[in-house]
Structure formats: structure tokens, C-alpha cells
C-alpha positions as CSV (number, residue, x, y, z in Angstrom):
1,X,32.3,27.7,107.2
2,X,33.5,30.9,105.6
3,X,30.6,34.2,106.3
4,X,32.5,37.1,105.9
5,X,35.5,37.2,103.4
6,X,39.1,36.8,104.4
7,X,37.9,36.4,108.1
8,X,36.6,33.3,108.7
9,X,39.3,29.9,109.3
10,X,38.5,26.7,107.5
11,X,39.3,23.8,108.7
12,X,43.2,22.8,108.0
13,X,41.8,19.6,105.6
14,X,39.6,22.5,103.3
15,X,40.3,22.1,100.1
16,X,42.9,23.8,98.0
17,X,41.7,24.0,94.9
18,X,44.1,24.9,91.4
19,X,45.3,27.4,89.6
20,X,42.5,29.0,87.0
21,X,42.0,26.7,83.6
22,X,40.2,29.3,81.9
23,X,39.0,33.1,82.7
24,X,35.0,31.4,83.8
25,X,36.2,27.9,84.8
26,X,38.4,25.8,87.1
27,X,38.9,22.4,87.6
28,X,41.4,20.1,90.1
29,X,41.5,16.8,91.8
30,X,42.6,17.0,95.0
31,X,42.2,14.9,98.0
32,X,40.1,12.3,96.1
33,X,37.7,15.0,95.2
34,X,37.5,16.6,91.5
35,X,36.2,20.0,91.8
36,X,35.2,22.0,88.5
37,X,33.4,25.5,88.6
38,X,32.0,27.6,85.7
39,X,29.7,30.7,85.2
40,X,26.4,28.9,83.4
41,X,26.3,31.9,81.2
42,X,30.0,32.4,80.2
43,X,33.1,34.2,81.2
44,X,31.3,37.7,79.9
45,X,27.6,38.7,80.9
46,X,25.8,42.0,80.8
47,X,24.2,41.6,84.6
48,X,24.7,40.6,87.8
49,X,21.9,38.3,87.5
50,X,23.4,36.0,85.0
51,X,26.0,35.1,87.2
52,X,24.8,31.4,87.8
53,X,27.8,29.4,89.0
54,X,28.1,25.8,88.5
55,X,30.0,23.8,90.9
56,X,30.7,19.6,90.6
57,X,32.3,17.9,92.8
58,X,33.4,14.9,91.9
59,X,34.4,11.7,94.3
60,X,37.0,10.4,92.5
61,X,38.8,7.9,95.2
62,X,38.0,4.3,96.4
63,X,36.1,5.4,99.3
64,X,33.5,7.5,100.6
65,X,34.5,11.0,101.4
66,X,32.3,13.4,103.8
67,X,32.1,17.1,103.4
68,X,30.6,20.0,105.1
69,X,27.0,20.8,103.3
70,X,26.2,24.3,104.5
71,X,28.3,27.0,103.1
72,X,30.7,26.1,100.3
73,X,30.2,24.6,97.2
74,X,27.2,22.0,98.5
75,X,25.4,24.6,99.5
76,X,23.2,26.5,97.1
77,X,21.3,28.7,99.4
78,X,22.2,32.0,101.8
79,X,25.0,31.1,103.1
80,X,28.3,32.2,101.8
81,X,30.0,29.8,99.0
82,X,32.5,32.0,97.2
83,X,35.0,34.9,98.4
84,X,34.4,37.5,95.8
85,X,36.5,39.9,94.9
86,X,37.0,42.9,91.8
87,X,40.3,44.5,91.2
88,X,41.7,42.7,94.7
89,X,38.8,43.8,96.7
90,X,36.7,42.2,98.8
91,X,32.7,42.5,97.4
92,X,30.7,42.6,100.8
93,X,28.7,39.5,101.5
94,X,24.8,40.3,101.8
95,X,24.0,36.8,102.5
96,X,23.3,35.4,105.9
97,X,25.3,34.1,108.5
98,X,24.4,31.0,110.9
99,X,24.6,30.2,114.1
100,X,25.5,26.1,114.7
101,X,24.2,24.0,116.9
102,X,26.4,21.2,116.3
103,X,30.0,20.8,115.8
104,X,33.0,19.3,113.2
105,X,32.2,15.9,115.2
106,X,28.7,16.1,114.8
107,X,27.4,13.5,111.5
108,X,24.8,16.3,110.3
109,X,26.9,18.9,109.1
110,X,28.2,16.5,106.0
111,X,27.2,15.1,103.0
112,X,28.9,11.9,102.3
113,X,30.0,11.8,98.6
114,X,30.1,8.2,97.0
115,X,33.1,7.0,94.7
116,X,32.5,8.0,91.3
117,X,29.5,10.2,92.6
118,X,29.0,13.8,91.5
119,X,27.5,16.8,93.4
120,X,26.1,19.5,91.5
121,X,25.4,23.0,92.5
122,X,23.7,26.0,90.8
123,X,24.8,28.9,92.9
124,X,23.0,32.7,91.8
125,X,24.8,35.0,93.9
126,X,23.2,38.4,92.7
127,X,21.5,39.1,96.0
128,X,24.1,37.9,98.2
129,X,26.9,40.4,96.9
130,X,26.9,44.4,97.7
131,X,28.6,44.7,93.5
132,X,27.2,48.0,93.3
133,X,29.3,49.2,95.5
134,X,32.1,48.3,93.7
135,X,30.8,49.1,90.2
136,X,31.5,46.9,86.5
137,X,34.7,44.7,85.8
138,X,35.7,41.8,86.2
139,X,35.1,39.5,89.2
140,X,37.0,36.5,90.4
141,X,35.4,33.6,92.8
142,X,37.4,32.0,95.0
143,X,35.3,28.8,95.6
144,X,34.7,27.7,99.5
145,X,34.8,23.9,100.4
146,X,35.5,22.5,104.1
147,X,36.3,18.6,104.7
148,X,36.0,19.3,108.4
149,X,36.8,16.0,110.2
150,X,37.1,12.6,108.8
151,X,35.1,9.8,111.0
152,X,36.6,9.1,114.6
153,X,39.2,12.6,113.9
154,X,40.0,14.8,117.0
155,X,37.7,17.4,117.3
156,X,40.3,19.3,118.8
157,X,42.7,19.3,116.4
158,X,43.9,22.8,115.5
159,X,41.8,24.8,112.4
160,X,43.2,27.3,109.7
161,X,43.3,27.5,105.9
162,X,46.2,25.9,104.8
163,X,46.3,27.1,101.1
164,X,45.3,30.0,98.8
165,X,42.3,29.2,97.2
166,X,42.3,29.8,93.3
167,X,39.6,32.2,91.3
168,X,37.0,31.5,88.4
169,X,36.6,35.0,86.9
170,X,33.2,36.5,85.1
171,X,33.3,39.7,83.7
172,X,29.9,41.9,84.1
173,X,29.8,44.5,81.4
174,X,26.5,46.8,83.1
175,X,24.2,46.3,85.1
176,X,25.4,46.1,89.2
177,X,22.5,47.1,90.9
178,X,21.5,45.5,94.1
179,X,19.0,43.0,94.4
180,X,17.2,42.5,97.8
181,X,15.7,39.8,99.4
182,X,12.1,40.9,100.3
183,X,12.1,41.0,103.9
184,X,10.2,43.1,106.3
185,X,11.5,45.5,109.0
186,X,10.1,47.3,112.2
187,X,10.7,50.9,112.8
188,X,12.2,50.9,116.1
189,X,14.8,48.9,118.3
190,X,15.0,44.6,118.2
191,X,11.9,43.2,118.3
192,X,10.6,39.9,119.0
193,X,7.9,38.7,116.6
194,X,6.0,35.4,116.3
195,X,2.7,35.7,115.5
196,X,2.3,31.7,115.0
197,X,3.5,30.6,118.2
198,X,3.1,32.2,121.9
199,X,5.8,29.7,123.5
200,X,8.5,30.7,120.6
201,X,7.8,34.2,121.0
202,X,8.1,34.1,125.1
203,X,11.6,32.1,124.6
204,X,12.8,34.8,122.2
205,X,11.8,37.7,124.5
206,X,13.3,35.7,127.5
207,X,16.3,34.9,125.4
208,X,16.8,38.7,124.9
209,X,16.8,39.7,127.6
210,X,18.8,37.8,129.0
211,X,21.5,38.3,125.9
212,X,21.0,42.2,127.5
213,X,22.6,41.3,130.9
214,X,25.1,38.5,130.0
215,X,26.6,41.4,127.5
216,X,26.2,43.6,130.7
217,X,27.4,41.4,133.2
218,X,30.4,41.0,130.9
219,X,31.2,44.7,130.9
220,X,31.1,45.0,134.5
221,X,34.1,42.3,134.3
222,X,35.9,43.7,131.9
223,X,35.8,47.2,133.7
224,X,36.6,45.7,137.1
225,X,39.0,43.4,136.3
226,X,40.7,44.7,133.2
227,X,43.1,41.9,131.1
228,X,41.9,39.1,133.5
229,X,42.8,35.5,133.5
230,X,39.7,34.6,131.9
231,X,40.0,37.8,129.5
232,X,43.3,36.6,128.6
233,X,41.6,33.1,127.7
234,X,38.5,34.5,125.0
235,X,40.3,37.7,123.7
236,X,44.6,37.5,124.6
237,X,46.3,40.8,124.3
238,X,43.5,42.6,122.8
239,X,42.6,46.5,124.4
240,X,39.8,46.2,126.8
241,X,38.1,49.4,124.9
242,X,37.4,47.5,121.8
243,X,35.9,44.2,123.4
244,X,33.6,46.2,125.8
245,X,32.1,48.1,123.1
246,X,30.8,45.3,121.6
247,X,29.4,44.5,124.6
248,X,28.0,47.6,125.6
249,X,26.4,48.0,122.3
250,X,24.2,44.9,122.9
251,X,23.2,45.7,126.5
252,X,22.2,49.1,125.4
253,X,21.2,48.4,121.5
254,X,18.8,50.7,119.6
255,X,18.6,49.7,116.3
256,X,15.4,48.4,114.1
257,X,15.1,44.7,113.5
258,X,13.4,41.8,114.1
259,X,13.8,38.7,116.0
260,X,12.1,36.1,114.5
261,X,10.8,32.5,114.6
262,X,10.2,32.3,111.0
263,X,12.3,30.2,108.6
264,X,12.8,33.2,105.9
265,X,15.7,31.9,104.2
266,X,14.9,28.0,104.2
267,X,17.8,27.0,106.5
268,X,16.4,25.5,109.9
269,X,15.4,21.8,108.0
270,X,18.3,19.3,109.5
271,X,18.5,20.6,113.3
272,X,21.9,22.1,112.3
273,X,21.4,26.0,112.8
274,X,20.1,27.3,116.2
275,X,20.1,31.0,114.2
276,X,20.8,32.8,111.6
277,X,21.1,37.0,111.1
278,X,20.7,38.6,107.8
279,X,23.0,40.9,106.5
280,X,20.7,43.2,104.1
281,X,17.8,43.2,106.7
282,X,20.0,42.9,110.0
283,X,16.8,40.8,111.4
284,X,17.6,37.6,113.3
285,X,15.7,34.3,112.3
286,X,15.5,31.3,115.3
287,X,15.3,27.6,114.1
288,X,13.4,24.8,116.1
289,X,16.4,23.8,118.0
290,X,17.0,26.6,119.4
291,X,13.8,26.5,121.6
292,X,15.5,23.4,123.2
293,X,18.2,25.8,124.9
294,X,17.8,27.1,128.6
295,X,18.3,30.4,130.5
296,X,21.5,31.6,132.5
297,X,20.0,30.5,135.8
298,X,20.8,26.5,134.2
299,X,24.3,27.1,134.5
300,X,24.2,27.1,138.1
301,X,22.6,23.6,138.2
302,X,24.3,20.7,135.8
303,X,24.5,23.0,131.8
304,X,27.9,23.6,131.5
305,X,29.4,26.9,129.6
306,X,30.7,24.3,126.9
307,X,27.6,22.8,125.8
308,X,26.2,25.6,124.1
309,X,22.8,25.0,125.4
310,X,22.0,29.2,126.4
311,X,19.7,30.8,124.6
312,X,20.6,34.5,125.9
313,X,24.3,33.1,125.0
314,X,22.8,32.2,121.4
315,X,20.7,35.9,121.1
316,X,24.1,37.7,122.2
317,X,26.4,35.7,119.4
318,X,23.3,36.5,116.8
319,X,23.2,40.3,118.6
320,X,26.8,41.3,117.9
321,X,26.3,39.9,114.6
322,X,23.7,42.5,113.3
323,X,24.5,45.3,115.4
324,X,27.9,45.6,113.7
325,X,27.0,44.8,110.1
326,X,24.5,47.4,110.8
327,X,27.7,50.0,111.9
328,X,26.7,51.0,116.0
329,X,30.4,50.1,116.8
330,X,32.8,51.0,113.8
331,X,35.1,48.3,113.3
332,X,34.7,45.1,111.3
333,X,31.7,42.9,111.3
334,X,31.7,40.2,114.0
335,X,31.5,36.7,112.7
336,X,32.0,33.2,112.8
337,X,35.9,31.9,112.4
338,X,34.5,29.3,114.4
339,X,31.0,28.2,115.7
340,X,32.6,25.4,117.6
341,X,32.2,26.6,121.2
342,X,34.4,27.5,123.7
343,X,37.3,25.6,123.4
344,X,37.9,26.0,120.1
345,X,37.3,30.1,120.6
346,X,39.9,30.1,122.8
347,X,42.3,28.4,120.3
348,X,42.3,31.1,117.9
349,X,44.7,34.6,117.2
350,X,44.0,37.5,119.2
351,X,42.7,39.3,115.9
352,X,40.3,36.0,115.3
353,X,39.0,36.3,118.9
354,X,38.4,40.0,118.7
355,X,35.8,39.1,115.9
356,X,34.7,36.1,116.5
357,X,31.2,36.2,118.1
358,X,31.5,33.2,120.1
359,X,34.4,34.4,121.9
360,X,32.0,37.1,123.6
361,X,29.1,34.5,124.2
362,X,31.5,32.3,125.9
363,X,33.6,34.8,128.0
364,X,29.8,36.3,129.5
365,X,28.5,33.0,130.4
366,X,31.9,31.8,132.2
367,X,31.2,35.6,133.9
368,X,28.1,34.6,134.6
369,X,29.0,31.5,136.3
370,X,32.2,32.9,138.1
371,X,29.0,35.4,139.5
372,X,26.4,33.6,140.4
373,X,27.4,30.1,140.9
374,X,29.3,29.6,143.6
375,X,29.7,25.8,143.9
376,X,30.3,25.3,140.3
């Protein structure tokens, strides 16, 4: 799913949806699905908060057809549903971005739309756009919908957006100000806090510290070793300078937020997200499946670097999430162009990898392995 615009790959069956019908409405059948978006309130509003967008999608085959349910157009919460743009700009996301625990194979990341069934979404996107900092106009929304797999599809086939996605544009005539989700912060460097549950709270603190030394262990590598074979594998021809700042900035991070096993943006219901970070707050939220996970040492005996069953591997991808939205390395944000694991990290561009925070969770546990497991 898309979380930060123009970086993240969907999957080569996302839909491609047509050109713009009117200046606050689009509409197209495609791949057995209709899909129509409008602003609620009209191509012309005064402020940011009446931009309510309206998507339907529209099953308009002979048989049932499954698509991805968190981010897109079937999801009306945090995540990311729409690329926004003004004047061919990006407009930051301020949303949040997850952390999967399952994969394209996996039944529980779809909704399965009936024929002749519609889904409709009611998307309010003021708080999940930085459009102060890009000030009054017009504003086009490219719409975000991911088919994944089809039943019994390889998991492994290859991922990419195959088409330019059209725009629905709102115009918004004054007010631009941010809106915040209320969420509380800690004056000083990542934090663990649970207040309702001892065990959660002694997994998170566990968890980060052992995201500290994989991101460590990593660097030491990476300085050794240089463009390694297993470099060459998570990150190609990129400069070793770039990818061991990332991870030095998690193994010595000093930056307030929170790590938290409260549910503060709804998203944990469905054992689909292990974790999600916040982009206004920078804090990091765990779900219940994410207490399932194991430490490092587990990789010596039977977990296998594929799995993605670390929870120090989970707390570094969620780590070099906040630390750059929150700027301690200069250089884009780390995301997600794919939460698919290790195979599929190693798949992608030498630009995707160099942003893509699985790439860095996977390369420090097979470290961690090639370290301290001998007879693996």
C-alpha cells in the first residue's frame, strides 16, 4: 500500500483508474470494478475541512473480486488513500504508516467485493495532509487502490505500478491550516510506555533494545565489509555512507517519542498490522500481534530471517520510520514500497531499497545470523 507519495510500488494488478470526468469527480470501469470519486462538498470549498471524499467501488463482473482493505480507497482511516498534489507538488502525508504482519498471500488483507456490490468510503483527509505548507489552490487526488494477488497467485510474482493514476481536483479558496491529531509526546529520547500492561511494556523495552544492536551490528558490517555479497542483495549499488547512517541513527537515536502499546489510531482490530508510526507525533504504536514475535537469539534456534517473526527487527523497521520523518538523517523519509519481507526487499531498484525500511531490518538480522549462528 502506498504511505509516502510517489515512493511506494503497488502491486502490477493496482488499478488504473481514467482520465478526470469533471474538475471534483472521476469515474471508470476497469478490471470488473467501477470506481467513482467526488468531493462530498463540491469541486470549490472555503477549508480544508470540507474536503470529504467519496469513493464507490463498484463490482461490476460475474464474480467475486478481492481487494486490499487498508490503505486505498476501502480504507477510511490513517492510512494513506490518495497522492495529493497542488501545482504538481507533492502535499506531505501526515497520516500514519504500518507495519504488516502478513503478506499479498495472506486472506486478511482483502475485502472480497460481491457482483453488483458497492463499497463506499467517506475519506476526510484534513489532518492527514501538511496543505499549509503548500498554501490555497487547487488540489488534485490521485486515488490509491491495490488488487494484490488473486486466489492461488504467486506471491512472488514481480510488483510495480503499471499505470498513471488519474486526479479528482477540489479547489480550497482559504483556510489551510493544520489540523493535528491529539496525541501526547515525552520530552526526551524513545520511550517505552504501557501503563496497562507490564508484559507489553517489558517486550517493547526488550524489542528496543534489541532494534539498538541489530542497527549496530549492521554498521559494524557494513564498515568491515563494505559492498558485500549480502549488501549487494538488500541495497545493490547504493554508497555505503547513506545506508549506514540510517543505521547509525537508530543505534545512537535521541529524539522524543513514544513507543506505545496503545491502539491510538484504531488500526490493530484484524491481526494485520504488527506496528504503525505516526507521522505528526513520530510516536510508534504496537498491535497485539506483535507481542507474538521473538528476540534475535530465536534465529539461532529454528525462526528463520524470512518469517518476520523479530520484534527488534519490527522496532528497527518502525525506528528508521520516525527518525527520518522526524529529519536526524537528511534525506527522504524511509517507508514501505513493500512490507513483504525479505524476498521481495531484495526484488526491488537500488533507489527502492535505499528507502525501503524492510530492506535494513532484513539485511541486520541476516547479519545477525551470519554472527552469531554458526550452524545455521
Amino acid at each position: 500500500m502506498r504511505l509516502q507519495a510517489a515512493l511506494l510500488a503497488l502491486s502490477s494488478s493496482a488499478l488504473a483508474l481514467a482520465a478526470v470526468v469533471t474538475p471534483s469527480h472521476n469515474s471508470r470501469a476497469i478490471d470488473g470494478l467501477s470506481v467513482e470519486v467526488s468531493n462530498a462538498n463540491g469541486p470549490s470549498v472555503a477549508s480544508i475541512d470540507d474536503l470529504v471524499l467519496v469513493s464507490k467501488v463498484t463490482n461490476v463482473g460475474d464474480e467475486p473480486i478481492r481487494v486490499i482493505k487498508y490503505g486505498g480507497l476501502l480504507d477510511a482511516g490513517y492510512l494513506q488513500s490518495f497522492i495529493v498534489k497542488k501545482d504538481g507538488k507533492d502535499v506531505p502525508f501526515t497520516g500514519i504508516v504500518a507495519q504488516f504482519g502478513v503478506t499479498y498471500a495472506d486472506a486478511a488483507l482483502y475485502r472480497t467485493i460481491a457482483p453488483g456490490e458497492t463499497v463506499t468510503t467517506e475519506h476526510k483527509v484534513a489532518a492527514l495532509y501538511d496543505f499549509k505548507s503548500v498554501g490555497t489552490g487547487e488540489f488534485t487526488f490521485e486515488p490509491l487502490l491495490d488488487r494484490g494477488l488473486d486466489v492461488g497467485e504467486s506471491a512472488s510474482r514481480s510488483t510495480g505500478q503499471a499505470h498513471a493514476l488519474p486526479t479528482t481536483s477540489v479547489k480550497v479558496a482559504q483556510d489551510v491550516a493544520t489540523r493535528v491529531v491529539a496525541e501526547s509526546q515525552l520530552d526526551k529520547r524513545a520511550t517505552p510506555q504501557c501503563t496497562t500492561n507490564a508484559t507489553q511494556l517489558a517486550i517493547i523495552q526488550a524489542a528496543y533494545q534489541d532494534s539498538k544492536l541489530l542497527a549496530a551490528t549492521a554498521a559494524s558490517h557494513i564498515t568491515v565489509h563494505g559492498t558485500s555479497t549480502l549488501y549487494s542483495r538488500y541495497f545493490k549499488d547504493n554508497p555505503t555512507a547513506a545506508i549506514l547512517a540510517r543505521y547509525r541513527s537508530v543505534a545512537d537515536e535521541k529524539v522524543a517519542r513514544i513507543l506505545s502499546c496503545t491502539d491510538a489510531a484504531f488500526q490493530c482490530p484484524g491481526d494485520v498490522i504488527l506496528a504503525y508510526t505516526w507521522t505528526q507525533t513520530f510516536n510508534v504504536h504496537f498491535c497485539p500481534i506483535f507481542y507474538n514475535q521473538v528476540p534475535s537469539y530465536r534465529l539461532c534456534s529454528g525462526v528463520n530471517v524470512h518469517q518476520n517473526r523479530i520484534s527488534g527487527a519490527t522496532v528497527l523497521h518502525e525506528m528508521l520510520h520516525t527518525i527520518s520523518m522526524y529529519g536526524q538523517v537528511s534525506a527522504n523519509w524511509i517507508v514501505d514500497i513493500t512490507s513483504r519481507g525479505c524476498a521481495a526487499s531484495q526484488g526491488l531498484s537500488a533507489g527502492e531499497q535505499a528507502v525501503n525500511a524492510d530492506s535494513f531490518a532484513c539485511l541486520a538480522t541476516e547479519v545477525y545470523v551470519n554472527n552469531n549462528c554458526p550452524e545455521s
